[in-house]
C-alpha positions as CSV (number, residue, x, y, z in Angstrom):
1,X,-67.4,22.8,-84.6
2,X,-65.0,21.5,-82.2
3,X,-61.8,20.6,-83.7
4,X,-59.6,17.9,-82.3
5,X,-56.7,20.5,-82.0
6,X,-59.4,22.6,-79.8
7,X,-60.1,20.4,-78.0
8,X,-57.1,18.8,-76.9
9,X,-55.9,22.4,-75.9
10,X,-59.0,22.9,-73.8
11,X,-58.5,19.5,-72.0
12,X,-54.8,20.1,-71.2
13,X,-55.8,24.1,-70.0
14,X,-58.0,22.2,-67.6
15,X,-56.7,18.9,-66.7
16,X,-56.0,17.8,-62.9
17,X,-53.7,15.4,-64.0
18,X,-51.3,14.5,-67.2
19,X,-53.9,11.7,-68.5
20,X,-57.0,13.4,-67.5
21,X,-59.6,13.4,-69.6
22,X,-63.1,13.1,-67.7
23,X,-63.2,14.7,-64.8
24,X,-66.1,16.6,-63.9
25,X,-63.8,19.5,-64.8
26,X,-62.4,18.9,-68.2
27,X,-66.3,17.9,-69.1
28,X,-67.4,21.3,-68.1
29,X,-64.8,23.0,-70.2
30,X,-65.3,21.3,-73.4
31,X,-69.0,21.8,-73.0
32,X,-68.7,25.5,-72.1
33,X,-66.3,25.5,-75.6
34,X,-68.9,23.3,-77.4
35,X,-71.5,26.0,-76.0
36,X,-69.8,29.5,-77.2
37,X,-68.9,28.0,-80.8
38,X,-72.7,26.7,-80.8
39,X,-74.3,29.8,-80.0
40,X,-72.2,32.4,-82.4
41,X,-73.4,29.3,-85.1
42,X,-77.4,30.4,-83.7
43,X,-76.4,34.4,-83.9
44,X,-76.3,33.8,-87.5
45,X,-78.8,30.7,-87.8
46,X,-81.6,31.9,-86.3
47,X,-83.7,29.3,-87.5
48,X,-81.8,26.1,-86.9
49,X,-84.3,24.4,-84.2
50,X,-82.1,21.3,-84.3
51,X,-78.9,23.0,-83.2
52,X,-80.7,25.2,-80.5
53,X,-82.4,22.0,-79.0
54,X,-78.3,20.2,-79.0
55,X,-77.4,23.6,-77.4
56,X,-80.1,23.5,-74.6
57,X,-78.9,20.2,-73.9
58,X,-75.4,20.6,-73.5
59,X,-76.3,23.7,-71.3
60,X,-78.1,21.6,-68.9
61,X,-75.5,18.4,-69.0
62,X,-73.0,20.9,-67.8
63,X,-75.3,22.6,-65.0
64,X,-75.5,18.8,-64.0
65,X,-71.6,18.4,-63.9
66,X,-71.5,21.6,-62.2
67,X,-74.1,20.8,-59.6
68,X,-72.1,18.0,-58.8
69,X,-68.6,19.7,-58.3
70,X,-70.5,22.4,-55.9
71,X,-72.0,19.6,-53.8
72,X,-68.8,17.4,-53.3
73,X,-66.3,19.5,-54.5
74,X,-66.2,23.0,-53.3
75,X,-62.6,24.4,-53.9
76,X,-62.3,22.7,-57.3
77,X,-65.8,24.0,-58.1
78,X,-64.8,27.6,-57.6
79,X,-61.5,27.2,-59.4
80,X,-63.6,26.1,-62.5
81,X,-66.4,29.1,-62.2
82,X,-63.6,31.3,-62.2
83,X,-61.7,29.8,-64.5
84,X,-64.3,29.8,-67.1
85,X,-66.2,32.9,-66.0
86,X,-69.2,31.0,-65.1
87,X,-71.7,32.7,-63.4
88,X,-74.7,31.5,-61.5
């Protein structure tokens, strides 16, 4: 699970600006934190449906984010792939 310290690092490692915290940016780097926790839980889990079905959606909420960076956004979309090591 996500802590509050956690996540409050992760939002300040990717922020644009002091009080930032929604852009399309900071979104995709909780998510992509939300999504590596979630899937050592599933390593171990292998039967927890519920969590896999939270996992698939959080995956595709932040290919949506994403989509939307690398259509009106380029340079800050590439900052973020790299950033992150996201891969298409």
């Amino acid at each position: 699970m996500l802590t509050a310290k956690k996540k409050a690092k992760v939002i300040k490692e990717s922020a644009i600006h002091d009080t930032d915290t929604g852009s399309a940016e900071v979104q995709i780097a909780v998510l992509s934190k939300r999504i590596d926790e979630l899937t050592s839980h599933l390593k171990k889990h292998l039967k927890d449906k519920h969590s896999r079905r939270g996992l698939l959606q959080m995956v595709a909420d932040r290919r949506t984010h994403l989509k939307y960076l690398e259509s009106n956004h380029k340079k800050r979309y590439a900052a973020i792939v790299k950033k992150l090591n996201l891969k298409k």
